[in-house]
C-alpha positions as CSV (number, residue, x, y, z in Angstrom):
1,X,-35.8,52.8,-0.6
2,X,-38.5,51.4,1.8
3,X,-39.6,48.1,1.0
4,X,-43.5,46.9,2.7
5,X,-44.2,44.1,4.1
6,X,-40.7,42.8,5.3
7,X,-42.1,41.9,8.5
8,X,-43.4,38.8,6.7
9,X,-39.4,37.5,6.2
10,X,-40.1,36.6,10.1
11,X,-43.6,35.4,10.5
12,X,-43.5,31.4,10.2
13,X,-46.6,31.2,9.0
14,X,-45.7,33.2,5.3
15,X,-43.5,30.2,4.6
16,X,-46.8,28.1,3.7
17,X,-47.0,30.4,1.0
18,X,-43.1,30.2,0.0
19,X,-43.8,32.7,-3.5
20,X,-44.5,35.5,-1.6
21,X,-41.5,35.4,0.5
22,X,-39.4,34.7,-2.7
23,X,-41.1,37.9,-4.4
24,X,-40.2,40.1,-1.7
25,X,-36.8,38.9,-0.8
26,X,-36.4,39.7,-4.9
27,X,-37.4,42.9,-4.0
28,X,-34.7,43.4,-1.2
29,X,-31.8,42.1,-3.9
30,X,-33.5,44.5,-6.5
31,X,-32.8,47.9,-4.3
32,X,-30.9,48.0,-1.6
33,X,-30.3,44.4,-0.6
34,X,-30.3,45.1,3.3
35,X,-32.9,46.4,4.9
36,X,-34.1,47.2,9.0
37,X,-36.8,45.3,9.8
38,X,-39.4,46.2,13.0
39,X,-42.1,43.3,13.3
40,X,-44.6,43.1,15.9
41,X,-43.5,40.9,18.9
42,X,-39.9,40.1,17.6
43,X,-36.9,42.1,18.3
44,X,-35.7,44.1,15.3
45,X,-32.9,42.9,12.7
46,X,-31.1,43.6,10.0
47,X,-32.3,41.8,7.0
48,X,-29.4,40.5,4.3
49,X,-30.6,39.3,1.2
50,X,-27.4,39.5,-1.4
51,X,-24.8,36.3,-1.5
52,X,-21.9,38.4,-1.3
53,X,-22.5,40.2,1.9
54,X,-23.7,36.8,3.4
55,X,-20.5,35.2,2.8
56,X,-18.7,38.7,4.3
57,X,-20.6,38.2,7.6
58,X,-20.3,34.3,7.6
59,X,-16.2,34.9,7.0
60,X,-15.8,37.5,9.8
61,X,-16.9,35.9,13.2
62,X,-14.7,38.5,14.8
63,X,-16.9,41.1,13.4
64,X,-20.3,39.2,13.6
65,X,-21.2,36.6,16.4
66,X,-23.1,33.6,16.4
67,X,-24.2,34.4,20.0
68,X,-26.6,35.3,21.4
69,X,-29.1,35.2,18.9
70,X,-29.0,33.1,16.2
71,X,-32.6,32.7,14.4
72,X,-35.6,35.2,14.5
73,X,-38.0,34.0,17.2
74,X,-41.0,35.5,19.4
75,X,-39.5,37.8,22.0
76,X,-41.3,36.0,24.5
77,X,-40.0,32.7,23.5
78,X,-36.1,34.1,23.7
79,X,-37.0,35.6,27.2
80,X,-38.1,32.3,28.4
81,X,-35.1,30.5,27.2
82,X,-32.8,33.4,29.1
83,X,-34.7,32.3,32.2
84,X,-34.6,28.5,31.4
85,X,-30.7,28.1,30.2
86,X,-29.3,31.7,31.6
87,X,-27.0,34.4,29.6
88,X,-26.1,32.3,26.1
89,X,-22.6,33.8,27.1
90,X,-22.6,31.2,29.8
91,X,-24.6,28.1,28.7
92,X,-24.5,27.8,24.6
93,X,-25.2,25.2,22.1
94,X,-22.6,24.3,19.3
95,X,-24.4,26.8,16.9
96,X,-24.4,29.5,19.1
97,X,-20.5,29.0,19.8
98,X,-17.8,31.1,17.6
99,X,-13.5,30.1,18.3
100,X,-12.0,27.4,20.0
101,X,-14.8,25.6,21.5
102,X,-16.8,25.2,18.7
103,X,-14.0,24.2,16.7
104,X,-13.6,21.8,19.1
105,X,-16.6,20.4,19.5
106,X,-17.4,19.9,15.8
107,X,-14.0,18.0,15.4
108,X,-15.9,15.2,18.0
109,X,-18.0,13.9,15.4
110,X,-16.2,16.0,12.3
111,X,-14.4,12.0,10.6
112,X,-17.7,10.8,10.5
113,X,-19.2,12.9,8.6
114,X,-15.9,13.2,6.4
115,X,-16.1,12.2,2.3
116,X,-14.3,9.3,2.7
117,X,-16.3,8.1,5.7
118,X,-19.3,9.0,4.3
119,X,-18.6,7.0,1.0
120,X,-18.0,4.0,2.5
121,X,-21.8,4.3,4.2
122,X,-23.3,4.6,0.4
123,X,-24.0,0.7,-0.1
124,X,-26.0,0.6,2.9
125,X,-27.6,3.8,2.0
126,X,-28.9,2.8,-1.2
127,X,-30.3,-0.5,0.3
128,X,-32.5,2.3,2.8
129,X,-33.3,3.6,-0.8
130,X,-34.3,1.1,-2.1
131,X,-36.6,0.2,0.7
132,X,-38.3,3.4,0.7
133,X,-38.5,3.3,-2.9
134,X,-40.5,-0.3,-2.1
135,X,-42.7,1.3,0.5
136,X,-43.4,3.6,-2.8
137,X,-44.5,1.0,-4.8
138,X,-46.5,-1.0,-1.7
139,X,-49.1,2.1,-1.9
140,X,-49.8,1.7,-5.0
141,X,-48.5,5.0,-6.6
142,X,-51.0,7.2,-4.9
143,X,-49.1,8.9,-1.9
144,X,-48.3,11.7,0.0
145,X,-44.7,11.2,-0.8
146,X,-43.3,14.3,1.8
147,X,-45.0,12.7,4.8
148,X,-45.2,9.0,3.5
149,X,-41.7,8.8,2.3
150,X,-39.0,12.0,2.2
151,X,-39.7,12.4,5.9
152,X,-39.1,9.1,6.7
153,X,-35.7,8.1,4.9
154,X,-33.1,10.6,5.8
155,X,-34.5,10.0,9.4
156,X,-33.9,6.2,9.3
157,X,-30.4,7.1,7.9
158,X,-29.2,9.6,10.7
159,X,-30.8,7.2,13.3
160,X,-29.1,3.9,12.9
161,X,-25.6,6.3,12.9
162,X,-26.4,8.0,16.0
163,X,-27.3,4.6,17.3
164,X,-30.8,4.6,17.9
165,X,-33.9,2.0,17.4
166,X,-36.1,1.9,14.7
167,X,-38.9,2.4,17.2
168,X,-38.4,5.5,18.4
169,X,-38.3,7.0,14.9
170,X,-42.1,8.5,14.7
171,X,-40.7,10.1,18.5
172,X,-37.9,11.5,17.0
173,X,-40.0,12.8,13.5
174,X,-42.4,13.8,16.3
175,X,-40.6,16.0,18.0
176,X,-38.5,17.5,15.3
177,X,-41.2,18.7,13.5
178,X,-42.7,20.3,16.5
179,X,-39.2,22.1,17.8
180,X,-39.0,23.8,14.3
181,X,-42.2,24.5,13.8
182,X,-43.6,25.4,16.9
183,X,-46.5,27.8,15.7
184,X,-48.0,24.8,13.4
185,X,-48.7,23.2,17.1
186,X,-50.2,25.6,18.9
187,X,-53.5,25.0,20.6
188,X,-56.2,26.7,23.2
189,X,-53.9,25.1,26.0
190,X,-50.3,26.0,24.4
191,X,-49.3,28.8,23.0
192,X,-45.6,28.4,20.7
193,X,-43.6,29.1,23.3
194,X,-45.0,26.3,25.8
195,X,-45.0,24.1,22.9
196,X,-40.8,24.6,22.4
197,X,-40.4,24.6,25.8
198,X,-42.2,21.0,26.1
199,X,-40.0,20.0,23.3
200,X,-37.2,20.7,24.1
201,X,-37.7,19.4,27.7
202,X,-38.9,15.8,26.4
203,X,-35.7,15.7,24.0
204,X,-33.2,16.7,27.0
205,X,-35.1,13.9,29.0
206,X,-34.5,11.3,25.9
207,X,-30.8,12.3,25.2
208,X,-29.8,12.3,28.4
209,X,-31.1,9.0,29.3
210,X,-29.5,8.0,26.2
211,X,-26.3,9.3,27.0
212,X,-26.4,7.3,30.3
213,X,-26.9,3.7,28.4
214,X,-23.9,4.5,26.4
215,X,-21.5,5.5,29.0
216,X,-22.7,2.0,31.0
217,X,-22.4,0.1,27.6
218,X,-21.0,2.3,24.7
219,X,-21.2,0.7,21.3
220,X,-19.9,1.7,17.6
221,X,-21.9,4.2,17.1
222,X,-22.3,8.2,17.3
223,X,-24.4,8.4,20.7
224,X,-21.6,6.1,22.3
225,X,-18.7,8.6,20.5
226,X,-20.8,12.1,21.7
227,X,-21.5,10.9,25.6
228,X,-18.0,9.6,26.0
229,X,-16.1,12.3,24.3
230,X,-13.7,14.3,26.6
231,X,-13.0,18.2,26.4
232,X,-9.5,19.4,28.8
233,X,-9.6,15.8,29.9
234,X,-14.0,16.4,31.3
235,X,-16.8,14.9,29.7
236,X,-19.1,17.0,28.3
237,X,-21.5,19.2,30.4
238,X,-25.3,17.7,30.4
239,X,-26.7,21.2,28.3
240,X,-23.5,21.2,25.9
241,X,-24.2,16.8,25.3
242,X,-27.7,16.9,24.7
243,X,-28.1,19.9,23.0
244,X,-25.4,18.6,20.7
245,X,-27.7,15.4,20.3
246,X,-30.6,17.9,19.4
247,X,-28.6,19.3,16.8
248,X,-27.4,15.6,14.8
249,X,-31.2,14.2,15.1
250,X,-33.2,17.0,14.2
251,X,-30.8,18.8,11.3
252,X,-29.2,15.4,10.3
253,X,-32.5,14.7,8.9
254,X,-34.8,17.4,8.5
255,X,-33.2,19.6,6.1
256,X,-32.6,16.3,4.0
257,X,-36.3,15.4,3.9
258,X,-37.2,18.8,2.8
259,X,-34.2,18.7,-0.2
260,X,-36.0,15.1,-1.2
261,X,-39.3,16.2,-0.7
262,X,-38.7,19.5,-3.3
263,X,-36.3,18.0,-5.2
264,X,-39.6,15.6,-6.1
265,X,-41.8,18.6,-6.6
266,X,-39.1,20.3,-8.7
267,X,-38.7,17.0,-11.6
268,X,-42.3,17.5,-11.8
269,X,-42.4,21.0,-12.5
270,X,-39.7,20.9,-14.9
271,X,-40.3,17.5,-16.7
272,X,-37.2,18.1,-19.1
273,X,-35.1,18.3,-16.3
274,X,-36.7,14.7,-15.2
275,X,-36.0,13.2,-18.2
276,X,-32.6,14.6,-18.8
277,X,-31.7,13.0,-15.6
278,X,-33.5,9.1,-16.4
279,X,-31.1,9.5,-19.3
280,X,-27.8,10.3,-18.2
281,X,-27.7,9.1,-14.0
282,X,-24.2,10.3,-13.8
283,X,-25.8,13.6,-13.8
284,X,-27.2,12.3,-9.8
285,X,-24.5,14.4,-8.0
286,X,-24.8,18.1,-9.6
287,X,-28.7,17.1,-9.5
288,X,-28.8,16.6,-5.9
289,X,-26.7,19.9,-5.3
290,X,-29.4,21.6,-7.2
291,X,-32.0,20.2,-5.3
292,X,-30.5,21.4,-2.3
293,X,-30.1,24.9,-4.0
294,X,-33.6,25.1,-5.1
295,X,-35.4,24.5,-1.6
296,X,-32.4,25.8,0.7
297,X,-34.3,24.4,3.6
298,X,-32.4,26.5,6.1
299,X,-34.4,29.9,5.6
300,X,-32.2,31.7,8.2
301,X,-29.8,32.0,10.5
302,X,-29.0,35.7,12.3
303,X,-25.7,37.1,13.7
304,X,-24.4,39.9,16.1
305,X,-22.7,42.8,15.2
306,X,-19.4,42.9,17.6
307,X,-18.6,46.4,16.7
308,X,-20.1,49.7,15.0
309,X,-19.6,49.2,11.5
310,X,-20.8,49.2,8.0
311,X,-23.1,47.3,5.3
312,X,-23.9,48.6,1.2
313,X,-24.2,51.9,3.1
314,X,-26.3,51.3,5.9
315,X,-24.8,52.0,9.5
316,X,-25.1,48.5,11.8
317,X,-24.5,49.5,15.4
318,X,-22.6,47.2,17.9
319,X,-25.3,44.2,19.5
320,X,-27.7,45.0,16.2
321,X,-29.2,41.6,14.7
322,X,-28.6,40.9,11.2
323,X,-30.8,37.6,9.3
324,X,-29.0,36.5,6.6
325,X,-31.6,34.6,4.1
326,X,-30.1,32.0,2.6
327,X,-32.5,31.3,-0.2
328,X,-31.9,35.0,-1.3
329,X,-28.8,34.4,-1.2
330,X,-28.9,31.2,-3.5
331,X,-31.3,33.0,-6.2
332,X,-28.8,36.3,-6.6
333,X,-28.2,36.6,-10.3
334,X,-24.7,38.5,-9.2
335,X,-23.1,35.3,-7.6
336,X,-25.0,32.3,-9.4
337,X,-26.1,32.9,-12.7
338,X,-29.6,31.9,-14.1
339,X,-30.0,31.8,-10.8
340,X,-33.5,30.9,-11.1
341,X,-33.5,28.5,-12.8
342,X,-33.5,24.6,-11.9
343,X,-30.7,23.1,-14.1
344,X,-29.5,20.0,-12.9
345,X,-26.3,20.1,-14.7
346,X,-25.1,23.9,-13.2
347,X,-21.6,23.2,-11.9
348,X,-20.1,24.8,-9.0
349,X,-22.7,26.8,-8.2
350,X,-21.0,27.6,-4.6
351,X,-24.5,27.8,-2.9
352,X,-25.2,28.6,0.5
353,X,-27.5,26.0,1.4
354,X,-25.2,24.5,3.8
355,X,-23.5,28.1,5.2
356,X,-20.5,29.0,5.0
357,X,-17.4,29.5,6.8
358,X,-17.1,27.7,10.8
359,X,-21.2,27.1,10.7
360,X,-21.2,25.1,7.8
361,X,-23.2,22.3,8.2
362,X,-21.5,19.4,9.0
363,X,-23.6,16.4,7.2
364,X,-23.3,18.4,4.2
365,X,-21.9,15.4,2.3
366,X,-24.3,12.7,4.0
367,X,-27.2,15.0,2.6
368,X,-25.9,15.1,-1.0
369,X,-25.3,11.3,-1.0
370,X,-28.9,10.3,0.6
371,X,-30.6,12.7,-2.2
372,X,-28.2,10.7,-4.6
373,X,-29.1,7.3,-3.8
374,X,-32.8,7.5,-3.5
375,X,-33.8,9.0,-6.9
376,X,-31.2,6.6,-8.1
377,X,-33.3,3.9,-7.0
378,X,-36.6,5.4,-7.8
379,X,-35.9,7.5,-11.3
380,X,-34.9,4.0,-13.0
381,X,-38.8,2.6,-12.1
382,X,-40.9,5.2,-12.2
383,X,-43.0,5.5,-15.2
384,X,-45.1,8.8,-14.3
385,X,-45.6,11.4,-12.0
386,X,-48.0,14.0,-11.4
387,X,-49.5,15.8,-8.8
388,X,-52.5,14.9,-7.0
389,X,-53.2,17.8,-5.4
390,X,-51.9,21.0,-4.0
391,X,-48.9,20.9,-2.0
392,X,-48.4,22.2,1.5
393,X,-45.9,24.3,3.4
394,X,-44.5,23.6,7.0
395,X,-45.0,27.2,9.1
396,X,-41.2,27.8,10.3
397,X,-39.3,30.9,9.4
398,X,-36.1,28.9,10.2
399,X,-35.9,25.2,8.5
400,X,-38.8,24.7,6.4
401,X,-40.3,22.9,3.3
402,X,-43.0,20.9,1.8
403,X,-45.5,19.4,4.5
404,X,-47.7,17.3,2.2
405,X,-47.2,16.5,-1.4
406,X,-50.1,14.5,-2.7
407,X,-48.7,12.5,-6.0
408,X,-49.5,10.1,-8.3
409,X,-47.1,7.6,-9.3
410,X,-46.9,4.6,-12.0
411,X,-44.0,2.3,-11.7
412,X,-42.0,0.0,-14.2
């Protein structure tokens, strides 16, 4: 059954109007579940939408690849990255890598992002909590608490681990923001693919540089463990190191922000849910899991076919594109039930918010304990909450979420 309007599953700028993406990716579970998509300027793909067949393709990388194309940007923009960084066969970042090497390479920085690792960080954590939760109060309860705050916190978390000053945080934000979002930045003078290709330049300038200080003097910290680390006895190549040190500043916080940020905007819209959780804490794990559920900040990611094969009766040639939705995925009444529904005491609700399979993400448990200790800090204080006006939505079809979210807030 032909479904309109798919086209808009790639278009960043439907994600500032996140309803009617979730409408007709409900449509895609209700009939067929995959569908071929054809939008204007961006190669064709395969669009998933069901849980089950995302979990088939993420468990088969020798069936579909994370190379060469893993998310759904302008054809232009993947044409000047050919000519840039060459064939992705040759020269690939971690999360376009499948086998050995990526294995590899995630086991560099894998123990510190490990439970037990990660619990011994939670004291200082909730001390960045409760400092945020401070700057709360300092303004007086009237905020925009995604750019005043949720931006802010998991960024100061991932910062001080990878080793890096306080002051180059609003860089860092800066430039993040702008490398997923590219479209939100365009202007007479730059068009989205200039503005990526400036980004990305300016972060391999400030990693690399980076990289240098810590082989000179390397310290306890992630930045000294990435520029030092060795592969068959060879330090990393300069594309594989910094793109690497893309990857832990931009996801290690940005995905986060946007779990806090709607997480927020979720207690409000479901005040029982707000004041279940004041009255029993203990609840602050599976609430935070259902957070990250809700928002599923990672929209997409996309993967080859390696071989003619097929998909709930649709033929997928060899070197097609499929885009597995992720948010679909985590609102399929098949795999999750009352799936669309925010309950903050669902239980092993084996969401997709984090992948699955060798691309999981890797600060998965950093992520679940930030979103734990900040509205543990803040729930205990906070009066009231309501909304001060209408909330805005970052233009990225590949990590997005709330870009303002005016509130009003009266403390304890």
């Amino acid at each position: 059954m032909a479904i309109a309007n798919l086209d808009i599953l790639s278009d960043a700028f439907s994600y500032q109007r996140p309803a009617d993406i979730d409408a007709k990716l409900a449509e895609l579970r209700a009939t067929d579940g995959i569908a071929y998509v054809e939008p204007e300027g961006i190669r064709p793909y395969w669009a998933v939408s069901r849980y089950e067949d995302i979990r088939y393709i993420e468990s088969h990388p020798e069936l579909f690849s994370a190379e060469p194309r893993t998310v759904l940007i302008m054809e232009a923009l993947e044409q000047t990255n050919i000519a840039r960084f060459g064939d992705a066969q040759g020269v690939k970042t971690l999360v376009h890598m499948d086998g050995e090497q990526h294995r590899a390479l995630r086991q560099i920085t894998r123990d510190w992002f490990m439970p037990a690792n990660v619990a011994k960080l939670r004291g200082h954590v909730n001390e960045l909590a409760s400092e945020f939760v401070q700057r709360l109060r300092d303004t007086g309860g009237d905020c925009d608490f995604a750019a005043d705050i949720a931006f802010w916190y998991p960024l100061r978390v991932i910062l001080q681990l990878i080793g890096l000053p306080q002051e180059d945080e609003a860089t860092i934000l800066a430039l993040t923001q702008r490398l997923f979002a590219p479209d939100g930045y365009v202007t007479e003078e730059q068009d989205a693919t200039a503005v990526f290709v400036e980004t990305v330049q300016r972060m391999g300038e400030y990693f690399t540089a980076l990289a240098e200080d810590r082989r000179a003097s390397p310290r306890d910290d992630l930045a000294s463990l990435l520029a030092n680390a060795k592969l068959d006895d060879q330090l990393l190549d300069p594309f594989t190191l910094t793109s690497y040190f893309v990857l832990l500043a931009t996801a290690g916080h940005d995905t986060t922000s946007a779990s806090i940020a709607g997480g927020m905007l979720a207690l409000i819209e479901h005040p029982d849910q707000r004041t279940l959780l004041e009255q029993h804490p203990e609840l602050l794990p599976q609430a935070a899991d259902e957070m990250i559920r809700w928002v599923t900040p990672v929209k997409h990611f996309a993967r080859t076919a390696l071989e003619d094969g097929e998909l709930r009766g649709q033929r997928i040639r060899k070197g097609e594109t499929l885009a597995m939705f992720f948010a679909s995925a985590n609102r399929d009444e098949e795999a999750i039930a009352d799936a669309g529904r925010f309950d903050i005491q669902r239980k092993g609700s084996r969401h997709l918010a984090f992948g699955h399979g060798r691309h999981n993400c890797l600060g998965m448990h950093l992520a679940r304990m930030e979103i734990e200790c900040f509205f543990g800090q803040l729930l205990p204080q906070l009066d009231s909450v309501a909304l001060a006006g209408t909330p805005t939505y970052i233009p990225s079809q590949f990590v997005s979420g709330l870009q303002t979210l005016p509130l009003t807030m009266r403390f304890r």
